[in-house]
C-alpha angles and dihedrals in degrees: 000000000000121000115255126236128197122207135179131169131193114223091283095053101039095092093059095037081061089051094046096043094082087038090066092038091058090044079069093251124144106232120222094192108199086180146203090205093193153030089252105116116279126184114250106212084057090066097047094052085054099055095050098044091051083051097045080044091062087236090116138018104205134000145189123230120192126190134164095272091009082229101110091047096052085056097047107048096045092062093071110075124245089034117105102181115185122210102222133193107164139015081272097063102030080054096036083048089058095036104050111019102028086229104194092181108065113204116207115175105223104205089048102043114077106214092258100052084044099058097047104056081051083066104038093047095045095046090054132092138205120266093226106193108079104004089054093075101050089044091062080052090065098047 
């Protein structure tokens, strides 16, 4: 059985979820997608909420929000426990998210990432793993 992500994007965000939907897909990942199914204004805090929820929930393991900076997002979804969402620009942080804070959440910022680089920061952050050791400790800090 495939492991299930969850992904949800505000307005800003809708244009690269659509481009990241079949990217998942072909990383072999079932996609719970929670919208927004179009570019009409959306609040962002609301999909957030969603995403964790649907995480918390056990219907997904890990998910990917996408909203025009990435920023509120970022906000949003770290205020629910159990979520660590990373805010990531670049393949570093989206490995450095995964190796050494086991982010479960990633960020993209939908009117800063161009598809490509989107897409492959989707790849790099959900075919790392977390270091564990060291980190370990610090991330049940966070929980």
């Amino acid at each position: 059985m495939s492991e299930i992500v969850v992904i949800a994007a505000d307005h800003g965000g809708f244009p690269l979820k659509t481009v990241l939907l079949p990217e998942l897909k072909t990383l072999g990942f079932e996609v719970l997608d929670l919208g927004t199914m179009s570019d009409d204004a959306v609040d962002y805090p609301d999909m957030a909420a969603a995403l964790a929820g649907a995480i918390r929930g056990g219907r997904a393991g890990r998910g990917v929000l996408i909203c025009g900076t990435g920023i509120g997002m970022s906000i949003a979804v770290n205020r629910h426990r159990e979520i660590r969402g990373a805010l990531v620009h670049d393949g570093l942080t989206a490995r450095l998210a995964r190796q050494h804070n086991d982010a479960n959440v990633l960020v993209l910022g939908g009117r800063l990432l161009g598809p490509e680089l989107a897409k492959d920061c989707l790849r790099i952050f959900f075919t790392t793993d977390f270091d564990g050791g060291r980190h370990a400790r610090r991330v049940a800090k966070l929980s």
